[in-house]
C-alpha positions in Angstrom: -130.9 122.8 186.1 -132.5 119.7 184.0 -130.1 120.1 181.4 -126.8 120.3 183.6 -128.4 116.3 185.6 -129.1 115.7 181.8 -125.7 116.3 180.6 -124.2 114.8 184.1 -125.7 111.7 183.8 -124.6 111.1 179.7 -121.3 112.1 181.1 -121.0 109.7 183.7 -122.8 106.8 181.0 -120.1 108.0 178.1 -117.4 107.9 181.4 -118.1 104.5 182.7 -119.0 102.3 179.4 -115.5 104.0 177.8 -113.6 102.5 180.8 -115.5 99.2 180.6 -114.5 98.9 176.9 -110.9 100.0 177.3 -110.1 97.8 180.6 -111.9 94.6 178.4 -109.9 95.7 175.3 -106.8 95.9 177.6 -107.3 92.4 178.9 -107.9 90.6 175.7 -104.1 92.1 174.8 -103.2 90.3 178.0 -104.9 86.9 177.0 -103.6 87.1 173.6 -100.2 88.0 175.0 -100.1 85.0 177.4 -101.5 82.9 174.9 -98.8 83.3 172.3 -96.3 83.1 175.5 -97.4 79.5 176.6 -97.3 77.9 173.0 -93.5 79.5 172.8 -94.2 82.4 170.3 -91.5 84.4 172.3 -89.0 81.4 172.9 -86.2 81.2 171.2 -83.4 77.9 171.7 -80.4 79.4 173.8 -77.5 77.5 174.0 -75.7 76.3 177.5 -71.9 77.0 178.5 -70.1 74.4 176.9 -69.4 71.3 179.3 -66.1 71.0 180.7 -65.1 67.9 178.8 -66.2 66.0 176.1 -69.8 64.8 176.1 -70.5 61.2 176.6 -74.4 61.7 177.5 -76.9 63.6 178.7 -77.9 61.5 182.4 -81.1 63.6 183.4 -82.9 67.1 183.1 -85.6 68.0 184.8 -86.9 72.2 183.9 -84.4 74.0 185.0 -81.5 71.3 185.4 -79.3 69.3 183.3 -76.6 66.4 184.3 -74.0 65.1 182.4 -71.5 62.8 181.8 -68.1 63.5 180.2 -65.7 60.6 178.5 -63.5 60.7 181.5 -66.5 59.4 183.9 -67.0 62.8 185.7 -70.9 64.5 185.7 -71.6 67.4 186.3 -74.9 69.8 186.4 -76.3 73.3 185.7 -78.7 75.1 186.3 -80.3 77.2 183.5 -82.9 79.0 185.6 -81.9 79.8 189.2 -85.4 82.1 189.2 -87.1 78.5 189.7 -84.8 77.1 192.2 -84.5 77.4 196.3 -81.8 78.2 197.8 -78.3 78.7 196.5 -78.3 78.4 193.1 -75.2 79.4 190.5 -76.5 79.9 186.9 -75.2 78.3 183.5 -72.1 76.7 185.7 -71.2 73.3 185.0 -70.9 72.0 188.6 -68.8 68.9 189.3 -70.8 65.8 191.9 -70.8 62.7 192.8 -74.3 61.8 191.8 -77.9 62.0 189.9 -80.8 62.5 191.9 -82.9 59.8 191.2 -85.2 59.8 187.9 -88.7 60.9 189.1 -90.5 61.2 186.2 -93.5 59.7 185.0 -95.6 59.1 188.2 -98.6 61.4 187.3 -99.7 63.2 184.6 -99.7 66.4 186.5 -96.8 66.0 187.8 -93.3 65.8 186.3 -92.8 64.2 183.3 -89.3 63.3 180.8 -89.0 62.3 177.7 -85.9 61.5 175.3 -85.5 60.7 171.8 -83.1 62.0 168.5 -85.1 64.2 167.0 -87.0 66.3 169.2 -90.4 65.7 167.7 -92.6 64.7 170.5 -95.9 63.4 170.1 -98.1 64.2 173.2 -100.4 66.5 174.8 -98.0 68.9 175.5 -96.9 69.9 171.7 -96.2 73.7 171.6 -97.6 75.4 168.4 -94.5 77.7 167.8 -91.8 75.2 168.4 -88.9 74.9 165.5 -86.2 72.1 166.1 -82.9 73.4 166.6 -80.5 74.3 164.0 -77.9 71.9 163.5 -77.3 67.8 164.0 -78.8 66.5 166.7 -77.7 63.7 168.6 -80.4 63.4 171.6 -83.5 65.7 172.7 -84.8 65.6 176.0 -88.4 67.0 176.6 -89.3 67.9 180.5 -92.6 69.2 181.8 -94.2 70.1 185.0 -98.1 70.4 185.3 -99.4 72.1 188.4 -102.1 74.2 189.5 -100.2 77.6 189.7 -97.0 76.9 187.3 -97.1 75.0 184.2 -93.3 74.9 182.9 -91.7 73.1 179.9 -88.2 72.7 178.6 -86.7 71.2 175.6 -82.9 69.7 176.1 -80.8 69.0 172.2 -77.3 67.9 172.3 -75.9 68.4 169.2 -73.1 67.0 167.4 -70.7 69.6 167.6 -70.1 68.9 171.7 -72.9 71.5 172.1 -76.5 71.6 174.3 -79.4 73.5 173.9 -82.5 74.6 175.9 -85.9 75.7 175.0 -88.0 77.2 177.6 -91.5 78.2 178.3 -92.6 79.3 181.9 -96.4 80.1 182.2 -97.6 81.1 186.3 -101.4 81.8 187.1 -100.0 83.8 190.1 -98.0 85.8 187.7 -100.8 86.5 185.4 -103.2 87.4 188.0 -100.8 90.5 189.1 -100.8 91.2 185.0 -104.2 91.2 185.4 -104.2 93.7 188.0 -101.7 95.8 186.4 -103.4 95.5 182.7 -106.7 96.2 184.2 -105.2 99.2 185.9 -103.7 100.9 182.7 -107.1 100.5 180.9 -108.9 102.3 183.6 -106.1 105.2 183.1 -106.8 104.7 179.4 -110.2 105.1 179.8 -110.2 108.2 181.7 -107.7 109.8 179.5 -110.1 108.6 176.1 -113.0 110.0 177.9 -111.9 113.7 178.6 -110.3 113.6 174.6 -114.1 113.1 173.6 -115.0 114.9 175.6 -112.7 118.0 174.7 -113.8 116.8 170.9 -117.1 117.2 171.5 -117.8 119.9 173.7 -119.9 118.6 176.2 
């Protein structure tokens, strides 16, 4: 009777510090994962539909929305990622209007900021460690950031020389990751149980 508590209670140590280690292993994947996520390692420069007529400039993007101007005098917007935007949204559509909302940018630091230059090296607090310029000329590069407590989002804008734009995206929620969390956390208390009855099929106990 000793011996079966004895061997219960190692059980139920080997169970619970095997579960431990493979739900903390299973979230360190998770923070490595998110980590390589938010400095770009996944993001790659995607180009827009090509605007209806020929580019004169680039008026104003903000994360998920450029608006241009053609040679004729006509602008027109798209939106690159209707998943970020209320209400009706049609993706990577050039739309034709009558007017730019007005530039907003710049107020706060944690709020939304824009940037533009030629080359898209920026030089702020915001640089992303896996970030590659895109291939080909470059006429004008527009940075765009939002800082908040639940989303941090950041998009890179390049028209290039050959009538062309591209984007380059990352999207980083702490409501998103917290549900990872969950999930992650879940799978290594599966894992767990499953490495638990291996050993202990292995070791007879």
């Amino acid at each position: 009777m000793f011996r079966k508590i004895l061997s219960f209670i190692g059980n139920l140590i080997l169970l619970v510090v095997v579960i431990l280690l493979s739900i903390r292993a299973s979230l360190w994947c998770l923070e490595y994962w998110d980590h390589l996520n938010t400095e770009g390692a996944f993001t790659r420069w995607k180009s827009i539909t090509e605007p209806p007529g020929k580019l004169e400039k680039i008026l104003l993007v903000d994360y998920s929305t450029i608006w241009i101007e053609t040679e004729d005098k006509s602008i027109y917007y798209l939106n690159i990622l209707c998943q970020l935007q209320l209400g009706e949204c049609r993706e990577n559509e050039w739309i034709k209007t009558e007017a730019v909302p007005p530039d907003e940018s710049g107020f706060a630091d944690d709020g939304y900021t824009l940037e533009r230059q030629n080359n898209c090296v920026f030089q702020d607090k915001f640089e992303m460690t896996y970030f590659r310029r895109p291939m080909g000329s470059v006429i004008e590069c527009l940075k765009t950031y939002s800082l908040y407590p639940e989303v941090f989002v950041i998009t890179y804008y390049a028209r290039l020389s050959d009538n062309t734009i591209q984007y380059w995206h990352v999207f980083s929620s702490s409501n998103a990751y917290f549900q990872q969390m969950i999930g992650v956390g879940g799978l290594g208390l599966l894992g767990g149980i499953v490495i638990f009855l291996l050993l202990k099929s292995k070791l007879n106990f």
